[in-house]
N, C-alpha and C positions, 0 to 999 in steps of 0.2 A: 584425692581428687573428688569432686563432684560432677556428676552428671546425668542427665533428665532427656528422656525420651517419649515425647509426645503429651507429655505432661500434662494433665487436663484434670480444673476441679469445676463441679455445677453445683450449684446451689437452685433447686427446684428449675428456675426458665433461666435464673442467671449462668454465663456461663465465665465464671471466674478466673480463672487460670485456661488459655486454648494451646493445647499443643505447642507447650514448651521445649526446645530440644536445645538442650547447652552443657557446653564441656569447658569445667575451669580446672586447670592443671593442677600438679603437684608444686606450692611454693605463689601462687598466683593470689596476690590482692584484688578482689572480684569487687566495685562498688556495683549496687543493683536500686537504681534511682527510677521514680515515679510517680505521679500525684496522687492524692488518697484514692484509695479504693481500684486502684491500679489493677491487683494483685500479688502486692509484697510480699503482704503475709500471708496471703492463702498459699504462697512457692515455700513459705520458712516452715508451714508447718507441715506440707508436704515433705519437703527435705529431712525434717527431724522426727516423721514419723506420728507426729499429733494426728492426724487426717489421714483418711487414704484416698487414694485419688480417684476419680471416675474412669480415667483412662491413661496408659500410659505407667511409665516406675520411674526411679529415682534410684539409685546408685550412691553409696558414699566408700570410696577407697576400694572399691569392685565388691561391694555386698550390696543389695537389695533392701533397702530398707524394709519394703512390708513384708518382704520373704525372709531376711535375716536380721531383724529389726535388735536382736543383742549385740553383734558383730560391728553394723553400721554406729547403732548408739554410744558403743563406748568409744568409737575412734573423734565424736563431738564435741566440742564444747559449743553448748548453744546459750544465748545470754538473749534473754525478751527484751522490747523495751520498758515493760513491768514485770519483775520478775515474781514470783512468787516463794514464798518462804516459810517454815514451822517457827511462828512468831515467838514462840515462848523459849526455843532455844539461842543460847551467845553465837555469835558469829564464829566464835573459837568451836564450841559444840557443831555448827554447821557445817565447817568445814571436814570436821571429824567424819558427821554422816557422809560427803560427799564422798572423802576418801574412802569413807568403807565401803558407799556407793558402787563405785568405779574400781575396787577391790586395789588400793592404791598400795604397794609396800610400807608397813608401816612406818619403818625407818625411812622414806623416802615422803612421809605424806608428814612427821616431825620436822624434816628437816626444809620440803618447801613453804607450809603454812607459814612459819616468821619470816619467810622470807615475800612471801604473798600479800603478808598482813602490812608489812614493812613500806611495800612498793606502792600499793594503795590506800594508805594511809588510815589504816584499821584498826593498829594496834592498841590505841587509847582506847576503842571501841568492844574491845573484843572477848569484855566480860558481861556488857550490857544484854537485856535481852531486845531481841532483833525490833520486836512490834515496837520500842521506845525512838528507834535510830530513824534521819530525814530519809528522804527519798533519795538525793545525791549518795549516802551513804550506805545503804541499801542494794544500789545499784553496783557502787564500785565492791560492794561486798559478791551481790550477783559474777562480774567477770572475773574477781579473783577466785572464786569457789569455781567457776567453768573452765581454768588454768591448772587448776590444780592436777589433773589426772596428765598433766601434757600432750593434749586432743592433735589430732591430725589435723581436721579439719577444726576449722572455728564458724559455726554463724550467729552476725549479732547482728537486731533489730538495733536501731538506733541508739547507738551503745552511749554519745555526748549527751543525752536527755539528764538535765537535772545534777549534770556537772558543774563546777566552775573551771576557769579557765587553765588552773596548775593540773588536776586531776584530770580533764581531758587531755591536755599534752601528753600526761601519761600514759595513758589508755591508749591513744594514736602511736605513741613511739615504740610500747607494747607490741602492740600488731603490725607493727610496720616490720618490727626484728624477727616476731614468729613468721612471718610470712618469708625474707629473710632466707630464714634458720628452713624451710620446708616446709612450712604449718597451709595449708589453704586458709583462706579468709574468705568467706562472702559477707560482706556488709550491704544490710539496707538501711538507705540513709533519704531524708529530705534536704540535707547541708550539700549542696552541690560542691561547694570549696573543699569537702572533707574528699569526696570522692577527686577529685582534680588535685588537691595534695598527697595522696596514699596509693589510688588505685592504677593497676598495671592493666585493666580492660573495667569499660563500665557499660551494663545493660540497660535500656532505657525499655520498660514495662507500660502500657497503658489499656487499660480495656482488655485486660488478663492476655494480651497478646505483646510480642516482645518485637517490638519496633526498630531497636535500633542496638548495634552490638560492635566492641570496639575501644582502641586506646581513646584518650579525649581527644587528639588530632584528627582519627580517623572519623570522630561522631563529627565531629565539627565542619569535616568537607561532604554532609550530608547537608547542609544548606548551602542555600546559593549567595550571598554572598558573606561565605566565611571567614572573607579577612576583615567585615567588619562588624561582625556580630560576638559577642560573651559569649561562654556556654550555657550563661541562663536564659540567652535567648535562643540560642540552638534547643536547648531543653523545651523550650515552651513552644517551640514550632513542627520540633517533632511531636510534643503530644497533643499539637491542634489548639493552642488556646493562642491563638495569633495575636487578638486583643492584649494581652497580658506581654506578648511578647514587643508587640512595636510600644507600649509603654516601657521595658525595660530598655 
């Protein structure tokens, strides 16, 4: 499980992230939706330990991230929306490091890479070195390398970026079963339809403060007249772009 207590990041006067306080269960698909500069990613990199926070801890499966930052990390699979990678290594060599990374049983890190590679469509790929492969291909290499250790929790930044349409059904049906099977998922997404197809509660973030929290029903009878408005227009009147909103 994940969860944040008072949660606060500043950036010099800006104050990024204010006094977060959120508990997402064991097995729980968390969508965590927001306009740019919300504070998405200042919460991801808080949660995965990139940052430490001004004020406030984070917690992943009851460890401390910046207090037991080994503990909390290996229970992750974290996937950026750009991942980062040792270009000159194969996909098949990547996955090697990660496993040894995460100190994976060998025979158990043999036996899920073909079946990783399989799922996400890598295995044509998997002698090439990495710096050659698109950006779609990269990424689906990113969440199957973050699968690999079988993470507790899961967070991913906009994980449909630079998919097509076969390869994201995967990726969603993926995380729909880990989540499922007990896996936490927090997803940060701009795709409102992703969050409203997947997500068992979704947070609504704006101005590093968390506005609005709840299944999509429940967000939805936070406007006034909810039986005739989308959620993309509940979205945009929760975070004040009203303009944007009486156009949709």
């Amino acid at each position: 499980m994940i969860e944040t207590r008072n949660l606060s990041m500043r950036y010099g006067d800006l104050l990024a992230l204010d006094g977060l306080d959120l508990t997402i269960e064991r097995g729980e698909f968390f969508a965590f939706l927001g306009p740019n500069a919300a504070g998405k990613t200042t919460t991801i990199k808080l949660l995965t330990g990139l940052m430490k926070p001004t004020e406030g801890c984070a917690e992943i499966c009851g460890f401390d991230i910046q207090k037991d930052p080994m503990e909390a990390k290996r229970r992750i699979g974290y996937i950026p929306d750009v991942a980062e990678f040792y270009d000159k290594l194969t996909p098949l060599e990547f996955m090697g490091f990660i496993a040894d990374l995460f100190e994976v049983d060998p025979a158990r890190a043999r036996l899920k890479t073909p079946e990783l590679m399989e799922q996400f469509s890598l295995v044509s790929y998997g002698r090439q070195r990495i710096e050659n492969l698109s950006h779609g291909t990269k990424q689906r290499l990113a969440i199957a390398s973050a699968l690999l250790h079988d993470p507790e929790v899961i967070i991913i930044d906009e994980p449909m970026v630079g998919l097509d349409p076969k390869n994201a059904l995967v990726v969603k049906e993926e995380l729909k079963a880990r989540s499922e099977a007990g896996v936490t998922v927090f997803l940060s997404t701009h795709l409102l339809n992703v969050a409203q197809e997947l997500a068992d509660r979704v947070g609504i973030i704006n101005h590093g403060k968390l506005e609005a929290l709840g299944t999509i029903s429940e967000i939805r009878q936070l406007a006034e007249n909810e039986h005739e408005m989308t959620f993309e227009e509940v979205f945009l009147e929760i975070t004040g772009d009203q303009e944007l909103a009486e156009k949709a």
